[in-house]
Every structure is written in structure tokens, then in C-alpha cells.
TORROMI-646718 format. One record per residue (C-alpha): x negated, y negated, z negated; residue in three letters; residue number from 0. Coordinates in Angstrom, 1 decimal. Each point is the difference from the previous one (the first is absolute). Example, Ala and Ser with C-alpha at 12.3 -4.5 7.8 and 13.67 -1.06 7.14 Angstrom:
TORROMI-646718
+--------+--------+--------+--------+-----+
|   east |  north |     up | residu | num |
+--------+--------+--------+--------+-----+
|  -12.3 |    4.5 |   -7.8 |    ALA |   0 |
|   -1.4 |   -3.4 |    0.7 |    SER |   1 |
+--------+--------+--------+--------+-----+
end
This chain:
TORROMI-646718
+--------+--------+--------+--------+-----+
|   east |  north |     up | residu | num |
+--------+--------+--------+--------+-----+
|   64.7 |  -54.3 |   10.8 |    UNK |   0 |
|   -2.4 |    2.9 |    0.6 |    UNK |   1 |
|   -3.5 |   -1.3 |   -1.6 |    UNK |   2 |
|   -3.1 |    1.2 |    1.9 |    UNK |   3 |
|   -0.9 |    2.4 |   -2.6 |    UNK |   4 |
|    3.0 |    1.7 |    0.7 |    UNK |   5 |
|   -0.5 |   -0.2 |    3.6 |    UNK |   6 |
|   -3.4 |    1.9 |   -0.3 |    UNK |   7 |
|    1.4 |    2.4 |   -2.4 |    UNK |   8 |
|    2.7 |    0.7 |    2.7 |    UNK |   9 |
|   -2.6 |    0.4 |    2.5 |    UNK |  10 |
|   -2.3 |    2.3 |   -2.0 |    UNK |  11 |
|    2.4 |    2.4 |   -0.8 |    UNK |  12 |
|    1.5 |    0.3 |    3.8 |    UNK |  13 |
|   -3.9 |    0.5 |    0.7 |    UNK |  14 |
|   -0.1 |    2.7 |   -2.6 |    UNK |  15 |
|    3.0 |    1.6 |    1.0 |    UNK |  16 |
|   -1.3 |   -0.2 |    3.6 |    UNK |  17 |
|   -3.5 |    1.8 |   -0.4 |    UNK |  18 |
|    2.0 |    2.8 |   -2.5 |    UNK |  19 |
|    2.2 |    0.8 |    3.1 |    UNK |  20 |
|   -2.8 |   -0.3 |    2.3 |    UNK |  21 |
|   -3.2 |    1.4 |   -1.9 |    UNK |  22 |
|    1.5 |    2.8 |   -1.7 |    UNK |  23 |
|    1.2 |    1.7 |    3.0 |    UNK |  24 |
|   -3.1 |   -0.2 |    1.3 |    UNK |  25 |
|   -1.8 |    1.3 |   -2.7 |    UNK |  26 |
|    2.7 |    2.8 |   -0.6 |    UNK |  27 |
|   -0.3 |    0.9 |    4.0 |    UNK |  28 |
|   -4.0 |    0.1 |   -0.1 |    UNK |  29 |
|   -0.2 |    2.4 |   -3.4 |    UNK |  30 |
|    2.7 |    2.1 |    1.8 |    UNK |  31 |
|   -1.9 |    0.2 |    3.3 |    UNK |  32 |
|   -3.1 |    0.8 |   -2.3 |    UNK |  33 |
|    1.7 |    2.8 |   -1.8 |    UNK |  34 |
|    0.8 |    1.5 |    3.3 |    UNK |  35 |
|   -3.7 |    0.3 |    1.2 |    UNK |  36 |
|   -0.9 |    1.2 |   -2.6 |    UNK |  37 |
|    2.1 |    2.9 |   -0.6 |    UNK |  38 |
|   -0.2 |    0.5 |    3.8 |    UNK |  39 |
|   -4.1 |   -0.1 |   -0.8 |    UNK |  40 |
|    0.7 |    2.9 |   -2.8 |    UNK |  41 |
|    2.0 |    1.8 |    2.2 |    UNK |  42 |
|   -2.4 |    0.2 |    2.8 |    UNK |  43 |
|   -2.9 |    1.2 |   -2.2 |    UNK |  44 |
|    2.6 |    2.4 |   -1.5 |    UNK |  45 |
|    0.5 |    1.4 |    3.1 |    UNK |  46 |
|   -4.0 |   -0.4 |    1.6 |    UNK |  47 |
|   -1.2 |    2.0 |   -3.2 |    UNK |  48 |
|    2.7 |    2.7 |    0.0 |    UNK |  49 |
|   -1.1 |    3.7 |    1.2 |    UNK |  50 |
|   -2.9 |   -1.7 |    1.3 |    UNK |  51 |
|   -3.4 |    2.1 |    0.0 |    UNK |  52 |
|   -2.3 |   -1.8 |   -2.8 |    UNK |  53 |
|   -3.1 |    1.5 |   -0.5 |    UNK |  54 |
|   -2.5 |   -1.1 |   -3.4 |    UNK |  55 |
|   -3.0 |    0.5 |   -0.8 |    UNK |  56 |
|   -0.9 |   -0.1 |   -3.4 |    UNK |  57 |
|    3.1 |    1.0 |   -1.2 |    UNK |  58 |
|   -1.1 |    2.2 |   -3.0 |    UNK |  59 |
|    0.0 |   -2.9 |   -2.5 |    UNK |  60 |
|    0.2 |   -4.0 |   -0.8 |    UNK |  61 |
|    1.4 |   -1.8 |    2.9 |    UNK |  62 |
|    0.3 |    2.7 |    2.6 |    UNK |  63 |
|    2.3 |    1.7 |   -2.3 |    UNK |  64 |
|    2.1 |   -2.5 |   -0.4 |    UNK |  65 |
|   -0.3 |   -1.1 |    3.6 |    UNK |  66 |
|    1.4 |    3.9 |    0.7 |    UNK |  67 |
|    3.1 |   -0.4 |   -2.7 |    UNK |  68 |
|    0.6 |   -3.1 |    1.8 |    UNK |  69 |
|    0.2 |    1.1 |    3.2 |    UNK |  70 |
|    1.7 |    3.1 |   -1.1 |    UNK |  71 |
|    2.9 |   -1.8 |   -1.9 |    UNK |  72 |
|    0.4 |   -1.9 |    3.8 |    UNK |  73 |
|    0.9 |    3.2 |    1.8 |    UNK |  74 |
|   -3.3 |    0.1 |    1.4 |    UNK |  75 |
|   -1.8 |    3.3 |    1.4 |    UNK |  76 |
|   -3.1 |    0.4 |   -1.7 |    UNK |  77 |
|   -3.5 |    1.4 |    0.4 |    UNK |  78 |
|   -2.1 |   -0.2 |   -3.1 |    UNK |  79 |
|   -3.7 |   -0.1 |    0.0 |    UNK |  80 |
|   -2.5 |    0.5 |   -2.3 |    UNK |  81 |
|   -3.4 |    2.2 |   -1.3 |    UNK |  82 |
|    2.3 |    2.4 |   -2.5 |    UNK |  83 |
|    2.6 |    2.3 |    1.6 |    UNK |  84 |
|    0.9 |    1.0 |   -3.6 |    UNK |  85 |
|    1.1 |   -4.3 |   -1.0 |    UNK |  86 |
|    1.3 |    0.0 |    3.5 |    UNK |  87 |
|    2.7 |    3.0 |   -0.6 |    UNK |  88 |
|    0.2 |   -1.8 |   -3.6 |    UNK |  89 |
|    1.6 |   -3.3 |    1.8 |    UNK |  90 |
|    1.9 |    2.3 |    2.1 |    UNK |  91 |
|    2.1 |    1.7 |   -2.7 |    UNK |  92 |
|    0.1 |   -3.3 |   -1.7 |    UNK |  93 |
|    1.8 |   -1.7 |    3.1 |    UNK |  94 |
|    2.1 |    2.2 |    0.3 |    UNK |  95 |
|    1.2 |    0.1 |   -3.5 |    UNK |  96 |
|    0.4 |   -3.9 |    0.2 |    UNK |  97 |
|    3.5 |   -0.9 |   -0.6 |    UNK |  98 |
|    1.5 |   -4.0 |    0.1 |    UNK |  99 |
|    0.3 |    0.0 |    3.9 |    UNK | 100 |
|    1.4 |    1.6 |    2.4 |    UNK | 101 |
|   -1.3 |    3.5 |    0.7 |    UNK | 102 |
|   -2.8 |   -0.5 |    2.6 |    UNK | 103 |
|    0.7 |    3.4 |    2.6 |    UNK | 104 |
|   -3.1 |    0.4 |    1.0 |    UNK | 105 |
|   -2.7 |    2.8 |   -0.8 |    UNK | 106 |
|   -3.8 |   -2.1 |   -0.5 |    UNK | 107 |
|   -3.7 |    1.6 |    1.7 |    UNK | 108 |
|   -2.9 |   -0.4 |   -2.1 |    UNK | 109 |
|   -4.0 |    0.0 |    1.7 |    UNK | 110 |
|   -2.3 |    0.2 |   -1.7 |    UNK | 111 |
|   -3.5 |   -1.6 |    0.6 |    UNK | 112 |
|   -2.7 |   -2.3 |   -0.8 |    UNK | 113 |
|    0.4 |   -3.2 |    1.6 |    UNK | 114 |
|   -4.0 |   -0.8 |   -0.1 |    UNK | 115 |
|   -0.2 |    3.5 |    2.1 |    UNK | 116 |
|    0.4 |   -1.5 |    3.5 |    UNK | 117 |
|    0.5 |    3.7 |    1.5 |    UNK | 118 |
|    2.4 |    0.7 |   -2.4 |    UNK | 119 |
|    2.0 |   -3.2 |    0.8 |    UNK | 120 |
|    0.3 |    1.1 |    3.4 |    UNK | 121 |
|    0.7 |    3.4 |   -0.5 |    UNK | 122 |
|    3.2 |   -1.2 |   -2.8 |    UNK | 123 |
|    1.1 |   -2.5 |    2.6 |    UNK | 124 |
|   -0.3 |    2.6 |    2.7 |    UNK | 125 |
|    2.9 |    2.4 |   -3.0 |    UNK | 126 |
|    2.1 |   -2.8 |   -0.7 |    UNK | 127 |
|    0.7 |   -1.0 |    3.6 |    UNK | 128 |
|    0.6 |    4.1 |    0.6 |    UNK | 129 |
|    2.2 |    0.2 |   -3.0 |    UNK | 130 |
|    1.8 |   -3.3 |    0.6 |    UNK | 131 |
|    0.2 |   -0.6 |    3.7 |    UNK | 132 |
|   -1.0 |   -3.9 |   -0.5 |    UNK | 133 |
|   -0.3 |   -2.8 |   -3.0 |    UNK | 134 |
|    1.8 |   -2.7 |   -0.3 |    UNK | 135 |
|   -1.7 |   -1.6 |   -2.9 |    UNK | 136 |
|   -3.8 |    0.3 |   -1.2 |    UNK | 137 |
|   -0.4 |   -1.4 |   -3.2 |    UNK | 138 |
|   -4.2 |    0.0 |   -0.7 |    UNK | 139 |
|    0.1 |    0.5 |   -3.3 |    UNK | 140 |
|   -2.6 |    1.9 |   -1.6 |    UNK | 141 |
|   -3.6 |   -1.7 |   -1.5 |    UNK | 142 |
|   -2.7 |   -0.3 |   -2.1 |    UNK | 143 |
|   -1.1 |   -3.2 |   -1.8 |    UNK | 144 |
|   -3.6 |   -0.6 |   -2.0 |    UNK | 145 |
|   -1.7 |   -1.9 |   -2.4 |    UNK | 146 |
|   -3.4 |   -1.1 |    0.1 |    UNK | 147 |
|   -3.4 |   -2.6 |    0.6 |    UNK | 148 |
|   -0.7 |   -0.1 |    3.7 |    UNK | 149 |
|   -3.8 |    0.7 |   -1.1 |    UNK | 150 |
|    0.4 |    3.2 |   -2.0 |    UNK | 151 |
|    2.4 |    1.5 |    2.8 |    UNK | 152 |
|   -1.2 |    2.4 |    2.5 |    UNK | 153 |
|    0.7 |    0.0 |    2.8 |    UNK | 154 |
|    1.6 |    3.4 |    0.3 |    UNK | 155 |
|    3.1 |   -1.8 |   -2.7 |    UNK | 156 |
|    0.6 |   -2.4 |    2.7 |    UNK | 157 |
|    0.2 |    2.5 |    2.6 |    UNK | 158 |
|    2.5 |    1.7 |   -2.3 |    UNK | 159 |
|    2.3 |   -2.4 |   -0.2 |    UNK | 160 |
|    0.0 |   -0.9 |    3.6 |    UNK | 161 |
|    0.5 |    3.7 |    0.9 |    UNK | 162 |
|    3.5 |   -0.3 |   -2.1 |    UNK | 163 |
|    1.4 |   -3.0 |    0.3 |    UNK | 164 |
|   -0.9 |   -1.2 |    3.4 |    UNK | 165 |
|   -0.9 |    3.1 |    2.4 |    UNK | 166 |
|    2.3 |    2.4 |   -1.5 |    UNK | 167 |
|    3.1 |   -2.5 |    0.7 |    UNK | 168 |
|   -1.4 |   -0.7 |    3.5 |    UNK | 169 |
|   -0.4 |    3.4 |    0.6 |    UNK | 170 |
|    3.7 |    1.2 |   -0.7 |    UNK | 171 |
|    1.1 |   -2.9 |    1.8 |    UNK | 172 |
|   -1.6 |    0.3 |    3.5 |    UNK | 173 |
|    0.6 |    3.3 |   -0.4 |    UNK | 174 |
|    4.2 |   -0.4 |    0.3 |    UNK | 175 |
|   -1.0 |   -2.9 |    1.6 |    UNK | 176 |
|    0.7 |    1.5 |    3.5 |    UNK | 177 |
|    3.4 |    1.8 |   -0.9 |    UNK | 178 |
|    1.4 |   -3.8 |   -1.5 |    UNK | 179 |
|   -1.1 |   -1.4 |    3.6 |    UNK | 180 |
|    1.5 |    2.7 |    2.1 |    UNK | 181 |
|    3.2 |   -0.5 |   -1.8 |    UNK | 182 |
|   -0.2 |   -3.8 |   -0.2 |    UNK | 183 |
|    1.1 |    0.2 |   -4.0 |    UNK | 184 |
|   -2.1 |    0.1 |   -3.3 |    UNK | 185 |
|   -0.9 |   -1.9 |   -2.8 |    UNK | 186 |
|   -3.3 |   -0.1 |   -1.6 |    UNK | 187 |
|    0.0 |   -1.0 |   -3.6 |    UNK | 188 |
|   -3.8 |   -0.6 |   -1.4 |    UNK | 189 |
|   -0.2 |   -0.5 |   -4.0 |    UNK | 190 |
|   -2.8 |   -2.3 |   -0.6 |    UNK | 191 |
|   -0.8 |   -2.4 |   -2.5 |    UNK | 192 |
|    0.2 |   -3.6 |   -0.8 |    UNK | 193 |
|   -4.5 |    1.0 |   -0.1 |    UNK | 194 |
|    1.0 |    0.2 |    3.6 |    UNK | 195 |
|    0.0 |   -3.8 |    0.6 |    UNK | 196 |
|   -2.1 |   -1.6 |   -3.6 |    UNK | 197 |
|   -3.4 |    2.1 |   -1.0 |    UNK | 198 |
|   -0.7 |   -0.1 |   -3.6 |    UNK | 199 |
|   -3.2 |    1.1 |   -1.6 |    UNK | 200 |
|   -0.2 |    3.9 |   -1.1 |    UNK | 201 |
|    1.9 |    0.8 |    2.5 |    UNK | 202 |
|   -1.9 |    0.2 |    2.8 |    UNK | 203 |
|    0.8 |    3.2 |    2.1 |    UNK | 204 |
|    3.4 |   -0.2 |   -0.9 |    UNK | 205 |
|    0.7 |   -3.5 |    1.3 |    UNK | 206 |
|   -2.3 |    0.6 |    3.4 |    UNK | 207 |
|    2.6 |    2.8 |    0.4 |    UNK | 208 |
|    3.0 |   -1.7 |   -0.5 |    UNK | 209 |
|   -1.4 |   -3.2 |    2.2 |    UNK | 210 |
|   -0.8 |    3.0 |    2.7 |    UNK | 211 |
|    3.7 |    1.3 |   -0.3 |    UNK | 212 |
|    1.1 |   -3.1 |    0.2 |    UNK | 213 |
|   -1.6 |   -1.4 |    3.2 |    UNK | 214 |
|    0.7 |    3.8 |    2.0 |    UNK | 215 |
|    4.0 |    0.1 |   -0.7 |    UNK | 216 |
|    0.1 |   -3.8 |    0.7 |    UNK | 217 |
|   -1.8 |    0.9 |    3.9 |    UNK | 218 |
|    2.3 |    3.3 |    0.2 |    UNK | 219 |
|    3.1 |   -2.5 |   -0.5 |    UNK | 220 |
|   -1.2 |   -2.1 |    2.8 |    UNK | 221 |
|   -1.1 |    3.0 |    2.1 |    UNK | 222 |
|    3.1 |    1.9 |   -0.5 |    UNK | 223 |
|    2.7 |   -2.9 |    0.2 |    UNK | 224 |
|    0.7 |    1.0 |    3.9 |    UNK | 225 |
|    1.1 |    3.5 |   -0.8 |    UNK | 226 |
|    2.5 |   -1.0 |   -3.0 |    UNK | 227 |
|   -1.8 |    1.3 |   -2.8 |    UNK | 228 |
|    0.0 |   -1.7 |   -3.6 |    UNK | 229 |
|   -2.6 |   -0.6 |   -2.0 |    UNK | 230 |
|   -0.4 |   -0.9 |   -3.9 |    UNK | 231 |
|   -2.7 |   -1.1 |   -2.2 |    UNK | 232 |
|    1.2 |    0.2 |   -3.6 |    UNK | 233 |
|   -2.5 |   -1.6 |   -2.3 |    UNK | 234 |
|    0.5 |    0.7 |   -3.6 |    UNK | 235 |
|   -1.7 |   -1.8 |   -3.5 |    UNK | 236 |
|   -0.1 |    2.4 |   -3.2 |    UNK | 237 |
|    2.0 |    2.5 |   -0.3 |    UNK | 238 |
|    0.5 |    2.4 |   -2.5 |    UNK | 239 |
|   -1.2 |    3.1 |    1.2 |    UNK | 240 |
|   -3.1 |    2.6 |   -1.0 |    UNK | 241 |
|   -2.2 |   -2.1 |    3.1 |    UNK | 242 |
|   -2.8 |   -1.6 |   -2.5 |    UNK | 243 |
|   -0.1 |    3.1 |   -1.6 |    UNK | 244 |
|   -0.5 |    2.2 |    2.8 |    UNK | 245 |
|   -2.8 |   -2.4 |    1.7 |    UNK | 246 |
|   -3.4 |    0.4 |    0.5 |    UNK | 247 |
|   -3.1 |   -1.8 |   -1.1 |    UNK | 248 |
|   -3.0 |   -1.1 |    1.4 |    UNK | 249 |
|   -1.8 |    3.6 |   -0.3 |    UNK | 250 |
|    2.8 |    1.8 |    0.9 |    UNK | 251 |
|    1.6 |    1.0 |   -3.5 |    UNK | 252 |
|    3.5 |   -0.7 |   -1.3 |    UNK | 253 |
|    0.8 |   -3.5 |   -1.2 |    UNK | 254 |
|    2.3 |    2.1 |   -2.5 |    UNK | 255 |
|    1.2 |   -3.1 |   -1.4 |    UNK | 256 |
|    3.8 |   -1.5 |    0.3 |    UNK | 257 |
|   -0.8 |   -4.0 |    0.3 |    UNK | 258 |
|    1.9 |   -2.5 |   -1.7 |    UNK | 259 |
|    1.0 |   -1.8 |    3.2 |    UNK | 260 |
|    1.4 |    3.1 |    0.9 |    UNK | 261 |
|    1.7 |    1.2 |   -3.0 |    UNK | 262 |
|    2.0 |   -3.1 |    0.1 |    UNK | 263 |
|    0.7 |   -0.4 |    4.0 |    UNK | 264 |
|    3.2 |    0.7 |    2.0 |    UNK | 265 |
|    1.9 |    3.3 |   -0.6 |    UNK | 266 |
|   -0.6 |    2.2 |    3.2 |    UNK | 267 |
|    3.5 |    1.3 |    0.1 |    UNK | 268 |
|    0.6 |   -4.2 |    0.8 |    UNK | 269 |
|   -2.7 |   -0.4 |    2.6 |    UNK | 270 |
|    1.8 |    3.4 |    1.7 |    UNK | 271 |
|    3.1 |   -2.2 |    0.3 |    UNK | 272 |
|   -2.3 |   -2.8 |    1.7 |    UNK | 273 |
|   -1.5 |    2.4 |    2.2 |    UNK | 274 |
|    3.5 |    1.8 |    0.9 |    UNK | 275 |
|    1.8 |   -4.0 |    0.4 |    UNK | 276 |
|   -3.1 |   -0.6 |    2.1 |    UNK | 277 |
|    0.5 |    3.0 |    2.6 |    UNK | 278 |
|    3.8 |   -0.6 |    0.5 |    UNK | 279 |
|   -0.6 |   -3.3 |    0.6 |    UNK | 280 |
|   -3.0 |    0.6 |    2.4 |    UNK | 281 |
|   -1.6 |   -2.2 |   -1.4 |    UNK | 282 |
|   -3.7 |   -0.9 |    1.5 |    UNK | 283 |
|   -2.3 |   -0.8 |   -4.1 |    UNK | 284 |
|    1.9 |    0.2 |   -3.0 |    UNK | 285 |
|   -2.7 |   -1.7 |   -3.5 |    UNK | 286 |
|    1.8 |    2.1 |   -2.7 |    UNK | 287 |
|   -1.7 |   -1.6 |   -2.9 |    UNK | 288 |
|    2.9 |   -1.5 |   -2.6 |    UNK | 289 |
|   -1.4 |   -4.0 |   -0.2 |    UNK | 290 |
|   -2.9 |    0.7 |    1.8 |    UNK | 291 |
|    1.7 |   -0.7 |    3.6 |    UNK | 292 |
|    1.4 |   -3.0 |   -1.4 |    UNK | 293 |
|   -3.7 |   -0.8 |   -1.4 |    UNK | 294 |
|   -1.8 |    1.4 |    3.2 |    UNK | 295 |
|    2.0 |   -2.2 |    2.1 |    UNK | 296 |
|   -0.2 |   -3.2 |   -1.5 |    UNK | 297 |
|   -3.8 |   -0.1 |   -1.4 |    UNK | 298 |
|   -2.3 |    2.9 |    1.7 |    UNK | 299 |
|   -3.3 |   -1.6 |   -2.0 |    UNK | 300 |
|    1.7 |   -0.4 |   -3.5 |    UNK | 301 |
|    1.6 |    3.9 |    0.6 |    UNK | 302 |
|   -3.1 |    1.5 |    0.9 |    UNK | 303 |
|   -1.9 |   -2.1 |   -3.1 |    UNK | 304 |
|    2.6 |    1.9 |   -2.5 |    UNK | 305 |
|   -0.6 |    3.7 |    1.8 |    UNK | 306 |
|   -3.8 |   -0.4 |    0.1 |    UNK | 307 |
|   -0.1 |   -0.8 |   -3.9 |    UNK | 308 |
|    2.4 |    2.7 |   -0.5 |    UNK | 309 |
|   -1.7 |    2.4 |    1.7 |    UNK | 310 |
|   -3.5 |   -1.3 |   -2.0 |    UNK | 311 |
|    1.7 |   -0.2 |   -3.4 |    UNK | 312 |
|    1.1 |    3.6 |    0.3 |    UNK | 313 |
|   -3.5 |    1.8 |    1.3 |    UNK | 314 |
|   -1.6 |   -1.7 |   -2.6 |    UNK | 315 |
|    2.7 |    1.2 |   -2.7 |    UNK | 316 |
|   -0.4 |    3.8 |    1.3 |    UNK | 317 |
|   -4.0 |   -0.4 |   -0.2 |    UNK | 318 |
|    0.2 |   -1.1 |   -3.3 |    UNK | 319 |
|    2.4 |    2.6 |   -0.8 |    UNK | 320 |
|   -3.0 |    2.2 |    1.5 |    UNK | 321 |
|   -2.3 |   -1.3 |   -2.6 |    UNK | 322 |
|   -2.4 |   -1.4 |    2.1 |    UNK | 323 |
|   -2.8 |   -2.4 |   -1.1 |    UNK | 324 |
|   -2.6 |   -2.3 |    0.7 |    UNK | 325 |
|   -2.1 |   -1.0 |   -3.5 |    UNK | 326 |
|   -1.5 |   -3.7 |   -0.1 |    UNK | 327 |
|   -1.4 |   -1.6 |   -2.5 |    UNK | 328 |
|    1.4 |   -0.2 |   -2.7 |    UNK | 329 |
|    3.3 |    1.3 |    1.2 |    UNK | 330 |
|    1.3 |    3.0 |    1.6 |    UNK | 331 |
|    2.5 |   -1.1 |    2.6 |    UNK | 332 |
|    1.6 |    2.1 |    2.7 |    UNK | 333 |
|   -1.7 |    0.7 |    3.0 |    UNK | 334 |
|    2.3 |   -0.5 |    2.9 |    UNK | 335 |
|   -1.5 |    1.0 |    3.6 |    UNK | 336 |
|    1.3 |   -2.5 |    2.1 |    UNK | 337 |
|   -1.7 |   -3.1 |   -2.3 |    UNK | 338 |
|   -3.1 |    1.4 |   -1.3 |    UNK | 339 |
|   -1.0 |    1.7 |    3.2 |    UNK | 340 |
|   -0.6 |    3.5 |   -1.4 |    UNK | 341 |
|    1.6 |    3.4 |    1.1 |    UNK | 342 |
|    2.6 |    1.7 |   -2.3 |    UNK | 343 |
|   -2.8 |    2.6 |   -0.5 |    UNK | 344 |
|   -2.7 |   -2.5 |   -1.2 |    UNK | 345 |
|    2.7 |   -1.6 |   -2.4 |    UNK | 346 |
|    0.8 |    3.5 |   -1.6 |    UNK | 347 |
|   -4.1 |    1.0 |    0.2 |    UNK | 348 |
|   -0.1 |   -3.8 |   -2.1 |    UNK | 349 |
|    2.8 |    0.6 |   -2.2 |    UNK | 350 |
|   -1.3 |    3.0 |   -1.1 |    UNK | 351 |
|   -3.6 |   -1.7 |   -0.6 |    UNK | 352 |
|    1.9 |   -2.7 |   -2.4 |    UNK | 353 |
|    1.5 |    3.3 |   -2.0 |    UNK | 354 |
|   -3.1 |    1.7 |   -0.6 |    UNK | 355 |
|    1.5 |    2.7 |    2.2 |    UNK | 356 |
|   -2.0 |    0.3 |    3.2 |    UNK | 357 |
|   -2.3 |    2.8 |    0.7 |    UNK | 358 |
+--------+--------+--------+--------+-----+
end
């Protein structure tokens, strides 16, 4: 006589043997479907960036560089942009001697110009669209960052900043604006900044121009949408690139300085990748930040906490770094502009009163 434990056993493993022929099928069927899109998703970017026209700007060094050995190493036509001819030719010759892929048949165009020089923008679109006969892909690269107190910047340092990173791009782009429309094809690739959607403090002219960036590409994707045209806002964390030491302070003087954050943020040959996945996917905002999208996403308050005291911590490293004082009594502490309310100048002029050195 079959006892009831035997019964459910019975039952169980008919069950079992049930969901195994049932479940696995499915699950084999749905990660074989998957595989499918996605190497019909790789093949399409494959094929979007190959021989396409991609123009950079800022392709002399950190991530336009890498952007350009990207988008080389994709079969991708290239015009490379940047201040110096000389570091321009430079990439050239190193392109072409880059081995690991297939041979990319294509012969590069360099402009050069100054991306803050709105004349000059127009005037290097004006040569590339002569040279080139259209562009597929503008990648708006090149920038400036800075370091500083909103009360000891001028006003000029602002202007700066804006100049580069926000009128220079929007410059170059309505300028092969019109050519994209009349063909009803182009893709407009803006680098900005993860600055472009937190603010954090010493950062002021930076982040307004990243937030500026940010709101023009996302009204140019709306306003464009009816002619087919693709637009991309990449926004990048750290990365490992010459960027802090190349910015500007608040009297317009080199930071000169490689921060720490910096130092120790993402490699920019790996953000390149991001960039390049993001184009042949077409993808409309890409946060290339390591944990930070994860951390952006799920807590906006608690992320922007951690960047501000980052971004605090490390000005007031570099300013005592810079030997700068503020004597009390009894003590002689350092004097850090943004909590004692004095100019960078007043704390030298004060640190050089507590040495005995001051005229």
C-alpha cells in the first residue's frame, strides 16, 4: 500500500520533472533570443560607425584622443580638431601606425582652430564641410574646466569658460547644422559632465557650463527629432586626463595642479568606449561615471553630499599645499577662503605677516 508520503514524493518529482521540461526551454529560448539582439545591436553600430564622417574637437589629448583612436579602430572617417597643428599631425602618424585592427582605408583632415574664437569656428566648419562634402557624426569634445571661490573670480574667468565649453560647441553645431537637415542624417555627440546635472562648490563656471550644455542639446533633440537627426549627451565623472591641470582659476592663472579625484578617476581610453557604444547605439544621455550612475540614480541628495565634500576636501588640501594662513591666537591655522571670508591675496598678505616676511 502506497503511504501518503510516498504519494507526495511521487507528485513532487512529476512536478519537478514538469517545470525542468517546461522552464528550461523557456529560459534557454529567451537567452537565445537575447543573444540575437544583441549581436544584431553590435552589428548595426558596426555598420552606423563604419566610413562614417566623425569630426572631434579636442582631439589633441585626454579624451578626444582617445575618442579619435576609437572611432578610428571603427572604420570611421575622421576630422580631428584642435589649437596645435603640430599634436594634430602627431595623432595622425600615430593612427596610422596603430596596428590590432583592421587597417582603417581612409586618409584623416585636421583644422585647426580655437573653439572660444566664434569666427574661427565658422570659418573651420565652413573647411571641413568643403573638404568632406557633409558629417555624419559631431562629437563636441574639446573644453576647459576651473577651480575657484565665486567671490575672488572675475568675471572675465567666467566668460572664459562659457566661450569654450558652451558657445564654441554651439557654434560648430549650428554651423553643420543646416547640411545634417538638408540631408535628413547626423548625429550630434555633446561631452559634458556629470557638473552638468549636480553643482558642487569651486566649480562654479564649470558646472553653469555644463548645466548650459546640457539644457541646449536636450532642446536641439526635441527640435531636430522631425528631420531624423540623433542627438547624445554623454556625461562623464573623473577621468584621468591632464583637465584639472590645464584649468583655470578665479583670476585667470593655471590651476597647474593634477587633483586627487582625478588622479584616481576612470581611464579615458574606457570613457572613449562609452562614448563610441553610445553613438552606435544612438543613444539619447549616456552617465559614464563607474558607481556613480548606480549612485546618481538611486539617492541624488546622498551623491551630491559625497561630491560636494570631495570637491571641499580637495580645495582646501591644494590651499594648504599653497601655504596659506590665517594666524589666531595662540595658533596659526590655515586660512581657507571659502570659511574665513578672506581673498586668497589677503591670506598670503597674512601668512606672510605671521612669518615676519611682509614688506
Amino acid at each position: 500500500m502506497v503511504t501518503v508520503v510516498a504519494r507526495r514524493t511521487c507528485h513532487k518529482g512529476k512536478l519537478m520533472e514538469l517545470a525542468s521540461m517546461v522552464v528550461l526551454p523557456l529560459l534557454l529560448g529567451g537567452l537565445g533570443i537575447y543573444s540575437v539582439f544583441r549581436l544584431l545591436q553590435r552589428m548595426r553600430a558596426k555598420a552606423y560607425l563604419k566610413d562614417a564622417v566623425v569630426v572631434i574637437t579636442g582631439a589633441t589629448s585626454g579624451l578626444g584622443k582617445e575618442c579619435a583612436k576609437a572611432f578610428h579602430a571603427a572604420g570611421s572617417k575622421l576630422v580631428l580638431c584642435g589649437r596645435n597643428g603640430e599634436r594634430l599631425q602627431e595623432l595622425l602618424r600615430e593612427l596610422s601606425d596603430t596596428g590590432g585592427h583592421p587597417k582603417n582605408p581612409h586618409n584623416h583632415h585636421t583644422v585647426t582652430f580655437d573653439l572660444s574664437d566664434t569666427k574661427a569656428v565658422v570659418s573651420a566648419a565652413e573647411e571641413i564641410l568643403e573638404a568632406m562634402g557633409h558629417v555624419d557624426i559631431l562629437v563636441n569634445n574639446a573644453g576647459i574646466s576651473y577651480r575657484g571661490t565665486i567671490a575672488d573670480t572675475v568675471v572675465e574667468v567666467d566668460r572664459k569658460v562659457m566661450e569654450t565649453n558652451y558657445f564654441g560647441p554651439i557654434a560648430l553645431t549650428k554651423a553643420l547644422l543646416p547640411s545634417m537637415i538638408k540631408r535628413r542624417q547626423g548625429h550630434i555627440v555633446a561631452i559634458s559632465s556629470i557638473q552638468g546635472k549636480i553643482a558642487i562648490p569651486f566649480r562654479s563656471a564649470y558646472a553653469a557650463s555644463k548645466h548650459a550644455t546640457q539644457a541646449f542639446f536636450d532642446c536641439l533633440r526635441a527640435e531636430v527629432e522631425q528631420y531624423g537627426l540623433d542627438v547624445t549627451v554623454v556625461s562623464p565623472g573623473y577621468i584621468q586626463t591632464n583637465l584639472s591641470l590645464n584649468a583655470i582659476t578665479g583670476d585667470g592663472s593655471q590651476y597647474g595642479v593634477m587633483d586627487k579625484t582625478t588622479s584616481q578617476g576612470q581611464g579615458a581610453a574606457e570613457v572613449a568606449q562609452e562614448v563610441l557604444s553610445a553613438v552606435g547605439k544612438r543613444k539619447e544621455e549616456v552617465l559614464v561615471a563607474g558607481l556613480t550612475r548606480m549612485d546618481y540614480a538611486s539617492c541624488p541628495p546622498l551623491y551630491i553630499t559625497w561630491k560636494n565634500s570631495r570637491a571641499q576636501s580637495g580645495y582646501i588640501r591644494q590651499h594648504k599645499h599653497a601655504s596659506i594662513y590665517k594666524e589666531k591666537p595662540g595658533i596659526l591655522e590655515p586660512c581657507i577662503p571659502m570659511r574665513h571670508h578672506h581673498t586668497e591675496s589677503e591670506c598670503l598678505e597674512q601668512a606672510a605677516v605671521g612669518r615676519g616676511t611682509a614688506n
